[in-house]
Phi, psi and omega in degrees: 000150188277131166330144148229150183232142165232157222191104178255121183266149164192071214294355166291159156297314191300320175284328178279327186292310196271341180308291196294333171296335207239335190215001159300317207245024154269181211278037177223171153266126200239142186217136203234156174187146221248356157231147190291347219267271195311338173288341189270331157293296149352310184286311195298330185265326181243160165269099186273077176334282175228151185240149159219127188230160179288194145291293159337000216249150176267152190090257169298065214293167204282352182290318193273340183289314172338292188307304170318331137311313184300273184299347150272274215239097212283342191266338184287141196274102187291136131227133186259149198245129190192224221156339188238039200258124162218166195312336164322290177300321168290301204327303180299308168343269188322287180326303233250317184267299239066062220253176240248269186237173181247114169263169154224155187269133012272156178282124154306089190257010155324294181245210206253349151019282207270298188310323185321277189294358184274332189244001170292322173294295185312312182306318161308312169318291177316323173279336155297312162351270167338308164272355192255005158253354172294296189287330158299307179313314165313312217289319182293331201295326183287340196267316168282354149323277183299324146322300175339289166305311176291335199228055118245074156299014174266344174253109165317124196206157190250142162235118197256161180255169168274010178267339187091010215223138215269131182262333195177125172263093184323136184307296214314336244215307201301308172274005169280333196237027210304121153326133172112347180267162196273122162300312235274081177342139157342280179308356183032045186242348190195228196201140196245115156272057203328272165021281198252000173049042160256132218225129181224088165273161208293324167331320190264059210297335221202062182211176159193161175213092192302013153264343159257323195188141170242135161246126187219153215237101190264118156262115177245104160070251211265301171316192174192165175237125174239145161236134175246104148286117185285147132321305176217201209255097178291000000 
């Protein structure tokens, strides 16, 4: 199993102290820091789950430190912990960070409440992980998508949405087919190339018939992409 780290921005000691005493012998690694300054090293060195900071701090307020984590490391779960929490402060919260939860200070270490939610953050962390490599991969499978396309420009080609309906046309092509018409046969079983009197039923999702045409198929997350290459211009 993969480490998970929490990271208590906080400047008191005394709170940081009862923190590390209250959460040793749970299933994480707990990490403290007494500035947003000294937390931000903390981030450069561990894989840093969930951060939970106060408001409060000297140097550096818990708000830009928050935003600043939300843009670098975009998968870590906020929460803030604080004692000074008014309406101002969520507001900005909500608007800037994003944040998970509102802890208020002193913390209730009775019952089991702040671990609850402490591992409810880490579950989340992992669906951020998880979707934010989700979303590289697409972004690559899509950049070579697209390579794909600039570099034959000598095979004219359509690019359909999952609707069937063309985001992009090679010129050669463009008035036949102008983004924005609809592909998608009558029977709403495959795809209509009128023109060229071509029929693409949907089954042939990844197939080709390389005297007339190739088709290959991108899926990103809920969507798709299909590109059709013609062989040659009618």
């Amino acid at each position: 199993m993969t480490p998970q780290n929490i990271l208590f921005v906080d400047d008191s000691p005394m709170v940081l102290s009862l923190l590390e005493r209250t959460l040793t012998q749970e299933a994480f690694t707990l990490h403290t820091a007494h500035t947003p300054k000294e937390a931000l090293q903390v981030l450069e060195q561990h894989p840093i789950d969930v951060v939970v900071s106060d408001l409060l701090m000297p140097g550096l307020d818990g708000i830009t430190f928050l935003r600043m984590i939300k843009k670098d490391y975009p998968h870590i779960v906020r929460i803030i912990l604080s004692g000074h929490l008014h309406t101002q402060s969520i507001l900005s919260a909500i608007n800037h960070v994003g944040v998970f939860r509102f802890l208020t200070k002193p913390l209730e270490l009775d019952d089991d409440t702040l671990k609850k939610i402490l591992y409810e953050a880490l579950d989340q962390a992992k669906l951020n992980r998880n979707s934010l490599h989700a979303d590289q991969n697409a972004a690559s499978d899509l950049s070579v998508f697209i390579d794909s396309i600039l570099n034959a420009p000598y095979r004219p080609y359509v690019l359909l949405n999952e609707q069937d309906i063309v985001t992009a046309v090679h010129v050669a092509l463009a008035e036949l087919y102008p983004v924005g018409c609809s592909l998608r046969h009558p029977d709403g079983e495959g795809i209509q190339l009128t023109t060229h009197s071509l029929y693409i039923p949907y089954g042939e999702s990844e197939s080709s018939d390389p005297d007339l045409y190739t088709l290959d198929t991108l899926t990103l997350g809920h969507s798709s992409l299909r590109l059709i290459r013609l062989s040659e211009i009618a």
